[in-house]
N, C-alpha and C positions, 0 to 999 in steps of 0.2 A: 909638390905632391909626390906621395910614393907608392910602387906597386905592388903589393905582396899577394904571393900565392900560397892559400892555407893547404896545408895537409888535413887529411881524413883526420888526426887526433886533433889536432887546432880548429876542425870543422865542430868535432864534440863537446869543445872550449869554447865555443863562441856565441855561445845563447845572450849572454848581459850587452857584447855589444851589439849582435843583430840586433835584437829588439828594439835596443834606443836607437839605432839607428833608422827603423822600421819605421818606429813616432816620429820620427822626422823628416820623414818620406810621405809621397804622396801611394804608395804601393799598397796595393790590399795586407789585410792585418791576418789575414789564414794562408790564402797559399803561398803568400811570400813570407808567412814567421820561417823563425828557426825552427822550432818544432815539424811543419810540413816536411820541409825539406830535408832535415838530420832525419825524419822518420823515412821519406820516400826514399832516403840513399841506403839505408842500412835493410832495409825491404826489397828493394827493387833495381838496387845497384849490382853488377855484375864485375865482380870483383876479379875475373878472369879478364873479361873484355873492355872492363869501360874506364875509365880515370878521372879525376876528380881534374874537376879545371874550376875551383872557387877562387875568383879575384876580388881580392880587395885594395879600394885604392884609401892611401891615409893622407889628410892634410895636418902636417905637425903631427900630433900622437892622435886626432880623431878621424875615425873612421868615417868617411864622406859617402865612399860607396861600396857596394856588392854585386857582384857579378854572376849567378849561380848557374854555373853554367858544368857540363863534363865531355869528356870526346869516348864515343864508341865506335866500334866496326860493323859493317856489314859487308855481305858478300854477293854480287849480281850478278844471277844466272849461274853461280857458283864457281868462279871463274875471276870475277874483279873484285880484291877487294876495296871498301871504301871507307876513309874517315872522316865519322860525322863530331860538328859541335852542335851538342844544343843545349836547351834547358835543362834544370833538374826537373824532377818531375813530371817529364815529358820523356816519350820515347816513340821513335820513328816507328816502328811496328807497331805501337798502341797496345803493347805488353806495360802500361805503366799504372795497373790499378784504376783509382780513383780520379777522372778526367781533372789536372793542376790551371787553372783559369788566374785569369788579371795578370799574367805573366807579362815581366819587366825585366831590366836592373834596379836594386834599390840606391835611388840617389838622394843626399841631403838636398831638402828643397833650397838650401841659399848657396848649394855648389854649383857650377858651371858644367854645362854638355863636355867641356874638355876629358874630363874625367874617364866618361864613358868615351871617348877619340882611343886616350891609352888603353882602356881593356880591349879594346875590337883591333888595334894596333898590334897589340900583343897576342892577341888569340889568334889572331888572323898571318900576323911576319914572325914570329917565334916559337909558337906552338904549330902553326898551320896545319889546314884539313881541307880536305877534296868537297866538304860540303859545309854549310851551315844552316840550322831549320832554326827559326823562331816561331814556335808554334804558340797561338793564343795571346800574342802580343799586343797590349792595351793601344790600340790607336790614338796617336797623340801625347803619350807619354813619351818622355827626351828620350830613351830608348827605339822608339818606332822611329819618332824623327832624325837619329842618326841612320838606322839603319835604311832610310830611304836613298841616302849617299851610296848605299850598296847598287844601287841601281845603275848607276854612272860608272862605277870601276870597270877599270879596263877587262878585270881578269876576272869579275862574275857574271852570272847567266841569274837573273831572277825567275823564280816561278811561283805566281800565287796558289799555295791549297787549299784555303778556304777563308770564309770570311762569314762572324758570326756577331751574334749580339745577344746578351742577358737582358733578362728582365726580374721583376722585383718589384714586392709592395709595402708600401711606406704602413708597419700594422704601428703607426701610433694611433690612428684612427681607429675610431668605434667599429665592432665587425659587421655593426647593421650599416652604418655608414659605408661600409666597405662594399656589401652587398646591391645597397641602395645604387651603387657608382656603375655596378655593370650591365652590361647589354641583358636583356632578355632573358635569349636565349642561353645564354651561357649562366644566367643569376639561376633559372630552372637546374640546369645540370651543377651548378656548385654547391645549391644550396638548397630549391625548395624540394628536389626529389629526395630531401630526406625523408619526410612523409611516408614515399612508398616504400623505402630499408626500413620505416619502425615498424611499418606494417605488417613486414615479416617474421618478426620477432625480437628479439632482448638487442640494441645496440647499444655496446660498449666502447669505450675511447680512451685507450690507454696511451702511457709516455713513455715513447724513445727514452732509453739511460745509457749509463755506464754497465751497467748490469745483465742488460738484456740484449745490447746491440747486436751480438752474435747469433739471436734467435730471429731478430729481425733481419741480417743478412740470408736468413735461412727462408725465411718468408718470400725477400726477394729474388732467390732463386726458385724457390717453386713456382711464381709469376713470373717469371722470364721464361720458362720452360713449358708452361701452361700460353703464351702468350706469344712466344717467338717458335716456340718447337724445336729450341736448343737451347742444352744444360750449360751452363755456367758456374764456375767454382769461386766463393766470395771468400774462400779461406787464410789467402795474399791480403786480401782486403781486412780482413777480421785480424791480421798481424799488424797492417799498419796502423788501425785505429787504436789496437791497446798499447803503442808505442806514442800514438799522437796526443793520446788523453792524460798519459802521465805529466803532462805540460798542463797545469791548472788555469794556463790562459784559454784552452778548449776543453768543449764540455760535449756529450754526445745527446742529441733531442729527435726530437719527432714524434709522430704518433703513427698507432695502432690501431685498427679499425676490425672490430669483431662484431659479427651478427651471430646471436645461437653460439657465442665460443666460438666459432669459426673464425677465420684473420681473414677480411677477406677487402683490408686494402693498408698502406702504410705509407710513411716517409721514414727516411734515415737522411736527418739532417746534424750540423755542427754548430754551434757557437762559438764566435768568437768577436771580441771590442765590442760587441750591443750589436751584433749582425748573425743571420740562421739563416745558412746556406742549404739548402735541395740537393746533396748528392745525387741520392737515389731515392724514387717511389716506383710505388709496383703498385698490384690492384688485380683480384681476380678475374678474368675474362668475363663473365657471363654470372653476373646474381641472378638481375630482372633485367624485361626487355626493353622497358622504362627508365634504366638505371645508367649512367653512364659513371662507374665505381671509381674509375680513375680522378673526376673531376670532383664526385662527394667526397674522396678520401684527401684532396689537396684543399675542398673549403673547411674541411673541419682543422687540419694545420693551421691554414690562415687565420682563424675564430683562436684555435690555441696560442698564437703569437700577437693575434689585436689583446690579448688576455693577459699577458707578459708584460710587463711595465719596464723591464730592462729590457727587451727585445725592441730594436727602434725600422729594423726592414729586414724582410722574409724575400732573400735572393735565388729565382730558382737557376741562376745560372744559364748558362749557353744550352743550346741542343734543341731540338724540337718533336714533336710525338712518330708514332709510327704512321700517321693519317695527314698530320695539319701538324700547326705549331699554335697548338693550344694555350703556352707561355704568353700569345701575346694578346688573349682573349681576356687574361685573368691579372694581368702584370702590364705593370711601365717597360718600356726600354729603356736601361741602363747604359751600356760601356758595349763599345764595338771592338772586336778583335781580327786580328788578320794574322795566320798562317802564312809563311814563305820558307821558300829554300830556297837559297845562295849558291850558287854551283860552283866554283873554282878549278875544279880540273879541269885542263883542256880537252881529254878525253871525252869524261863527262857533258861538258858542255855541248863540244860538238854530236853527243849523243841524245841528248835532250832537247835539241835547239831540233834536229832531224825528225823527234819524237811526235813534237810540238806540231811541228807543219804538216806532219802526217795525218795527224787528230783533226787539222782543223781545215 
């Protein structure tokens, strides 16, 4: 096996074999394409501070695995600086846009854990860095299960920072069928409180595009702001989406939710392989008192994807509400993920090991 380290122009080069090699992986088919990730670098890569750390390893002349990974800097208490590795698409301060989920390595399913032994070898004795985060890492995937061996090395400090799980509904089913499935209380607020929004006047139901997605990021900043009582700028956002849709394997969906012309709730979803992912929904605080606009504006998506015949599951991803986690009222659990940092410096360590017992 051989290891080669792409450069940023051989990253630009590389769409025919990511991809096939993507099919031949068990990795998610959005945020591990080449498209996410060529668009999250050229968006959201900091070309002063960060460097590209993409491994590839070849068995003979095919491409078996990918490693998407880069190292940046940061500075603590302004004073130490520190170098991290992590994911693309991923950034420790949570400056990286659009939250990047099912984060792995992309490995051929008939290659060996070895594979990934050399790129964590190599990033770790060759490149080396004072930290390493694998944030959103698919549990279970040969990537988590090596990096559990991090736990044991003499010279890391492991720290868990979170641990989460998606969920997701299978919209091959009928949407009555769909409705018919849930609890109660939550079939009232997804579904039958439609009643009381027609009551109110003209409701309309439009679709997320390529066209419009920019006026719906504009919507979910008025509801963030209406909602949180702080502004949000989606215009980073709106750069990588017209970068990621030139890629005809993603397509931009969702729906619109107007009472009276008014928006007064949305989603801005993705397509991609026969799956429509949940970025982002919003929903205006307060219609009626009756109304719970967040839950009618995600049953009418759902009705719009049981309606789809190429659409085969409506994933709303990780995260949960600002009250409850409402995702799991309305959706299966999917894929568990876990958050860690690897500490390597001695420094570090013994700063974080001191941190730890202090907290606890």
């Amino acid at each position: 096996m051989r290891l080669h380290r792409f450069t940023p122009i051989e990253f630009s080069e590389l769409r025919e074999q990511w991809q096939d090699l993507l099919n031949r992986s068990d990795a998610d088919q959005l945020f591990l394409s080449w498209s996410w990730m060529h668009s999250w670098w050229n968006v959201y890569g900091d070309l002063a501070n960060d460097e590209l750390l993409l491994i590839g390893i070849y068995d003979n002349d095919r491409l078996v695995c990918i490693a998407p990974f880069y190292s940046s800097k940061k500075t603590i208490k302004g004073l130490l600086s520190v170098k991290i590795i992590q994911f693309l698409g991923t950034r420790v301060d949570g400056s990286s846009g659009f939250r990047s989920e099912y984060l792995q390595c992309i490995v051929d399913r008939e290659t060996s854990e070895k594979c990934l032994e050399n790129v964590f070898d190599y990033l770790l004795a060759d490149i080396g860095c004072d930290e390493l985060w694998l944030n959103d890492l698919v549990v279970g995937s040969k990537t988590h299960e090596l990096a559990k061996k991090f736990s044991a090395h003499p010279k890391a400090y492991k720290r868990l920072q979170a641990e989460d799980t998606t969920y997701g509904v299978n919209v091959k089913v009928s949407f009555q069928d769909y409705v018919a499935s849930l609890g109660k209380n939550t079939r009232l607020k997804a579904y039958n409180r439609r009643k009381v929004l027609e009551s109110l006047g003209e409701v309309i139901i439009e679709s997320a595009n390529a066209q419009n997605y920019r006026d719906v990021l504009q919507y979910l900043s008025d509801f963030h702001l209406d909602r949180w009582e702080t502004s949000i700028s989606y215009a980073k956002h709106g750069e990588f989406i017209a970068l990621l849709i030139n890629d005809t394997d993603v397509t931009v969906s969702g729906v619109v939710v107007k009472l009276n012309h008014e928006v007064v709730g949305c989603t801005l979803d993705l397509i991609a392989a026969g799956k429509s992912y949940n970025l982002q929904s919003g929903y205006k605080a307060f219609v009626d008192k009756k109304i719970a606009m967040g839950s009618l504006a995600i049953g009418y998506a759902i009705e719009f994807y049981c309606d789809n015949p190429e659409i085969s599951y409506y994933d709303f991803l990780a995260g949960e509400g600002k009250k409850s986690n409402y995702k799991e009222r309305i959706a299966q659990p999917l894929m568990n993920f876990e958050s860690t940092q690897y500490i390597f410096s001695f420094g570090l360590r013994l700063m974080y090991r001191f941190k730890d017992k202090f907290k606890s």
